[in-house]
C-alpha positions in Angstrom: 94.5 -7.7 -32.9 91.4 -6.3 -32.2 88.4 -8.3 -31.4 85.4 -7.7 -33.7 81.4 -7.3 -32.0 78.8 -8.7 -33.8 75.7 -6.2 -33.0 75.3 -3.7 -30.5 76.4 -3.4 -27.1 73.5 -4.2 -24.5 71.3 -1.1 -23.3 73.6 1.2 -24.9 71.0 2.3 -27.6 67.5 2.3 -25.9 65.1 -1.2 -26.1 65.3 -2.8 -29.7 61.8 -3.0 -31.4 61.3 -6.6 -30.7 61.6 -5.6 -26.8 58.6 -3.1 -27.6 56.5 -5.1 -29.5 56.8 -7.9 -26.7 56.0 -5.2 -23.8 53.0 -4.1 -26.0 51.4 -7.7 -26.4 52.1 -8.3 -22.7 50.1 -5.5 -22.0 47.4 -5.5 -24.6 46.9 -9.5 -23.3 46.7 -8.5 -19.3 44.1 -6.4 -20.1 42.0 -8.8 -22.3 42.5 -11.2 -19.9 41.7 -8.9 -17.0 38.7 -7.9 -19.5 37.4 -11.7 -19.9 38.2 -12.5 -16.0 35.1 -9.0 -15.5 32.7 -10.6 -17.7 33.1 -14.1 -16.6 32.2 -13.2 -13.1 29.6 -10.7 -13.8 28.2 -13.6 -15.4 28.0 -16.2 -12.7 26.8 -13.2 -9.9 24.1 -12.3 -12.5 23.1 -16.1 -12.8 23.3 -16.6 -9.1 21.3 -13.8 -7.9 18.9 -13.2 -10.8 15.4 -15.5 -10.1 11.5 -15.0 -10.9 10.8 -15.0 -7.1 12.2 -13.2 -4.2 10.8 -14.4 -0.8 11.1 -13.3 2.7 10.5 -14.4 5.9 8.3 -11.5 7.7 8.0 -13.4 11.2 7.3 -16.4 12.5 6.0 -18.3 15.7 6.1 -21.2 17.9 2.4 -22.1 18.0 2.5 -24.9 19.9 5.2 -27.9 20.5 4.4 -28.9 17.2 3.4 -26.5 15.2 5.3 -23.1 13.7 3.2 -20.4 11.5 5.0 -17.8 9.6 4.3 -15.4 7.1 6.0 -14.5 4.1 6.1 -12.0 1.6 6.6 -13.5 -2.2 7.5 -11.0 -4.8 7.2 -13.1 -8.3 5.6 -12.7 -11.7 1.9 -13.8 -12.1 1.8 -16.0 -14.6 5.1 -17.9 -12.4 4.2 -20.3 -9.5 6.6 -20.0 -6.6 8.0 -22.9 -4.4 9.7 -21.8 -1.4 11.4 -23.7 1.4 11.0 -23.7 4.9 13.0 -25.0 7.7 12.4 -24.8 11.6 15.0 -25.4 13.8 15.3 -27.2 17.4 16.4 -25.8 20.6 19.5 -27.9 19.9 20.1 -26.5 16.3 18.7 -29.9 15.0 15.7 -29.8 11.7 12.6 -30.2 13.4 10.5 -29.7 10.1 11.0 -28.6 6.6 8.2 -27.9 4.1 8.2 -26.7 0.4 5.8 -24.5 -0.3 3.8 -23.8 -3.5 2.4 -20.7 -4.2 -0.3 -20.3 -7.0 -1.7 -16.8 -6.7 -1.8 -14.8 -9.8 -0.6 -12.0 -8.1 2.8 -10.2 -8.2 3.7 -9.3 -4.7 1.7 -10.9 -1.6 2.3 -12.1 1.3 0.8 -16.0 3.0 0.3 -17.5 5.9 2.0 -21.2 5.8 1.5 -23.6 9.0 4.4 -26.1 9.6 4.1 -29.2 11.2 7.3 -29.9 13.6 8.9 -32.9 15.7 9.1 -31.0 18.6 9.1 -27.4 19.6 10.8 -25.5 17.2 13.1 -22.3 18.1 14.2 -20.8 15.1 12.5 -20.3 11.3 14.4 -20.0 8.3 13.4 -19.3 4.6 16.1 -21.4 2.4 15.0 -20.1 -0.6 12.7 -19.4 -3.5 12.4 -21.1 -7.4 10.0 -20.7 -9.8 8.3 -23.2 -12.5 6.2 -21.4 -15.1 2.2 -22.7 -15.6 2.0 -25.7 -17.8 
């Protein structure tokens, strides 16, 4: 007796259309993820880097053992008041003073002289960073 085959034999016909449509959605969801994966990170580098105020540290100088002056240059809208942080640094690589700054000027692009008192004679300056707070 002959054995009877239900279907067709395996691979001998081509993919069946349930293979295709399963390859299709596979596809059409790597590249909606891929898609969503774009637009989530464009996000967060957008929120990260995008502020009111951009600040820079020109130069800055040991003045005496306790005392550092630097200068920076503040790029911000004028009717946004900027706060900036300072830091000076020890011989050691130990925080010998730290300062917030506020800047007030109704002016868009400037640059300002800030003093900082430190603990002992600072080697190094660094600008941490720059926020903004709108007038009130």
């Amino acid at each position: 007796m002959a054995a009877v085959r239900e279907g067709l034999p395996d691979g001998r016909y081509g993919r069946s259309a349930d293979e295709r449509a399963d390859r299709k959605l596979k596809i059409i969801g790597a590249v909606l993820g891929a898609c969503l994966l774009a637009v989530v990170g464009w996000s967060a580098v957008h929120y990260i880097t995008s502020s009111d105020v951009t600040g820079q540290l020109i130069r800055s100088k040991p003045v005496s053992d306790t005392t550092v002056e630097a200068v920076l240059e503040i790029r911000k809208d004028k009717d946004v008041t900027a706060i900036c942080t300072l830091r000076a640094l020890g011989e050691d690589g130990s925080e010998v003073a730290r300062k917030d700054v506020t800047l007030d000027r109704r002016e868009d692009h400037f640059t300002e002289l800030v003093t900082l008192r430190t603990t002992k004679l600072a080697s190094a300056t660094a600008l941490e960073g720059c926020t903004s707070s709108s007038r009130g």
